[in-house]
N, C-alpha and C positions, 0 to 999 in steps of 0.2 A: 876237251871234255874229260882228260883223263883226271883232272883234278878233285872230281867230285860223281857220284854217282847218283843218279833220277831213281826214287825205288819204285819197283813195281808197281803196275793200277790194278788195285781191286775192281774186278769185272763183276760188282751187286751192284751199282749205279743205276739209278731208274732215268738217266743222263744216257744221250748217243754217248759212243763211244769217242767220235772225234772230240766232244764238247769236251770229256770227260779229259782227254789229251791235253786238250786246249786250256783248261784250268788248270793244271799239273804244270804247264810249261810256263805259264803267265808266271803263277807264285814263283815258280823256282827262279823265274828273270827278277821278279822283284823283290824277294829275299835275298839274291846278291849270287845263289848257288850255280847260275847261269850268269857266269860276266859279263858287263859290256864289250864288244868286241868280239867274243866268242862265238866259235863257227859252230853251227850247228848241223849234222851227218842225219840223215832221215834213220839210215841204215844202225847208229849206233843208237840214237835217241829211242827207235823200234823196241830194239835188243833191251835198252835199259828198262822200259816201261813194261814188255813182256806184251807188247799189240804188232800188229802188221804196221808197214810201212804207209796205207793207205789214210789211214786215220793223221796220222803223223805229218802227210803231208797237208789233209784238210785242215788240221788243228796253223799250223805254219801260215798257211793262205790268209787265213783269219788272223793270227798274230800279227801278218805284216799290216793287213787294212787298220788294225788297231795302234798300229808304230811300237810295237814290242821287238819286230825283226826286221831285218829288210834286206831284200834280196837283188844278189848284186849277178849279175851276167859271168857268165861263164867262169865265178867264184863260189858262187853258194851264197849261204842264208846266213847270217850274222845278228848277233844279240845289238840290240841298240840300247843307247844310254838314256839312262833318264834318271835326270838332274834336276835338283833343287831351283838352279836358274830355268831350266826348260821350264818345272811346272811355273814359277813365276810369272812367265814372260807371256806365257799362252793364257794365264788369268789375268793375269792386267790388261789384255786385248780382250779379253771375252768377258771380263765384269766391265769395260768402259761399255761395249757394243750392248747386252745385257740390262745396262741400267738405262743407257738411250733406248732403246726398244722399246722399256718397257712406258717412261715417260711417253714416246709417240706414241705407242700400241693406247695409251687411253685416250685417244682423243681420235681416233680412229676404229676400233676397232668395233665389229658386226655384233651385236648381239646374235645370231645362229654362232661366228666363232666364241663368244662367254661358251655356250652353249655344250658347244664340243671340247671346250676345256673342262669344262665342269663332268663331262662322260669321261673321258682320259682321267680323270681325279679316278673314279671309281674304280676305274678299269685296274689305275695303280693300284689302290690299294686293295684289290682283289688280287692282284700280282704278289706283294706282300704277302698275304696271307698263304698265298702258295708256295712262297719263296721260290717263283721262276726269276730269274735274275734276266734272260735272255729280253721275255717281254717286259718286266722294268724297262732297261735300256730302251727300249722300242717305246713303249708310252711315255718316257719323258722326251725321249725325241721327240716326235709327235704334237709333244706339249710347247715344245718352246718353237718348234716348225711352225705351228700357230701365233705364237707370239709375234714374230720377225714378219711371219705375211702380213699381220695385224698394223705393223708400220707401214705399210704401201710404199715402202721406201726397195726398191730392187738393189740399190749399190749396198747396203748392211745385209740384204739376203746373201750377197754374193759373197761378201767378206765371211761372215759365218759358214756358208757350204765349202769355202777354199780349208778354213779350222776344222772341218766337220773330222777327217782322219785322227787328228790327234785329242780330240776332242774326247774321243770312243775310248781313246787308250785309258784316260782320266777319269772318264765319267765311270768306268764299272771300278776301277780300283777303287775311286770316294765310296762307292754306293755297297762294296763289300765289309766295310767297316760296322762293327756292331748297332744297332741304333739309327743307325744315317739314313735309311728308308722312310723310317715314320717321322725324325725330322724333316728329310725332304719331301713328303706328303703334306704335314702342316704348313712348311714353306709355301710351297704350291697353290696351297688351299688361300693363305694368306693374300697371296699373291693377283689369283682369282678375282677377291673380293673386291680387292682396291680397286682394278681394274674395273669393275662393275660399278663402284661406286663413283668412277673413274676422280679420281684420285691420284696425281702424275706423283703430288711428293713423295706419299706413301709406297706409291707403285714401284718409283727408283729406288728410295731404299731397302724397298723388301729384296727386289733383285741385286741389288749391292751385298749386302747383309746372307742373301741365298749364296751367293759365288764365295764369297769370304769363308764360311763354311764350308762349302764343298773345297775347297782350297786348302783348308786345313785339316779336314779329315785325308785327305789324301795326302797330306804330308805325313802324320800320325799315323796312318798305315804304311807308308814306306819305312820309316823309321822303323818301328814295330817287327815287321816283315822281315829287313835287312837286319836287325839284333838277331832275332830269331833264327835266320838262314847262320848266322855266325858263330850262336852258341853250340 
């Protein structure tokens, strides 16, 4: 870490303080100003930010569930990489699985599940409106959690919950990008419909066409982010 300095967090955040860590550390991994590979010291990371060590370490807990760090035995905490192929490879598994869902999910699925997707809609976009990011993340989980049971298929649940880790890392960096909330609202909405109107061709393409974007805003914020961290 001697290479580069964390500056202090402004303590007016109406954000916990760990949250507040935890966003601080995320950018900095994805601007590039935290290498991959690089160790990360609770004690020095503390010092740079001007917090206690305790937030530092909740902030860390939560970065590794997200695959930003990971934490290795009796070595400490290490930056992980995240490369152009990784997001790649994790989209082409999760838009094939995605667009199969969603074709079964309409030939299957409950009207009470329509039902509670269509509350999840509102929920987001009352989330939006607040711009809590945290319950985003949590109502689109929720949203496609409903989808995948909607398949009655258990072996595509199971595939999806083993992705669910890296998944988290992905889903909030697309969703921080200017814009990409209320495109992913409309998606959503879109998405809903077919399915109600049940409609498989439709239904797969919207969820093809959903992941395609979200794939690409997350590239366009990495890019972005790592200029940025450079200049």
């Amino acid at each position: 870490m001697e290479e580069r300095r964390l500056l202090p967090i402004k303590l007016d955040s109406y954000q916990p303080l760990r949250e507040v860590v935890c966003e601080t550390l995320r950018n900095a991994i994805v601007a590039g100003t935290l290498k991959p590979g690089e160790r990360l010291m609770e004690i020095q990371v503390a010092e740079e930010l001007g917090v206690s060590r305790t937030p530092v370490r909740e902030a860390i807990r939560k970065l590794e569930l997200e695959g930003f760090v990971v934490m290795i035995p009796r070595r400490g905490t290490y930056v992980s990489d995240l490369s152009i192929k990784d997001v790649n490879e994790v989209y082409e598994v999760r838009t094939a699985l995605d667009v199969l869902a969603a074709g079964l999910a309409v030939e299957r699925i409950t009207e009470e599940e329509l039902e509670e997707m269509e509350r999840l809609l509102v929920i987001f976009g009352e989330c939006i409106e607040a711009n809590d990011l945290d319950k985003i993340v949590e109502a689109d989980g929720k949203f496609h959690d409903i989808l995948y049971k909607a398949t009655r298929n258990e072996r595509l649940v199971g595939i999806v919950n083993n992705l669910r880790e890296q998944l988290t890392r992905f889903r909030s960096l697309s969703m921080s990008y200017p814009g990409r909330l209320k495109d992913m609202l409309e998606e959503h909405t879109r998405l809903v419909e077919a399915l109600g109107q049940r409609n498989a061709s439709v239904a797969r393409k919207l969820a093809n066409d959903h992941m395609a974007n979200a794939e690409q805003t997350l590239l366009k914020t990495m890019l972005e982010r790592r200029q940025h961290g450079e200049q």
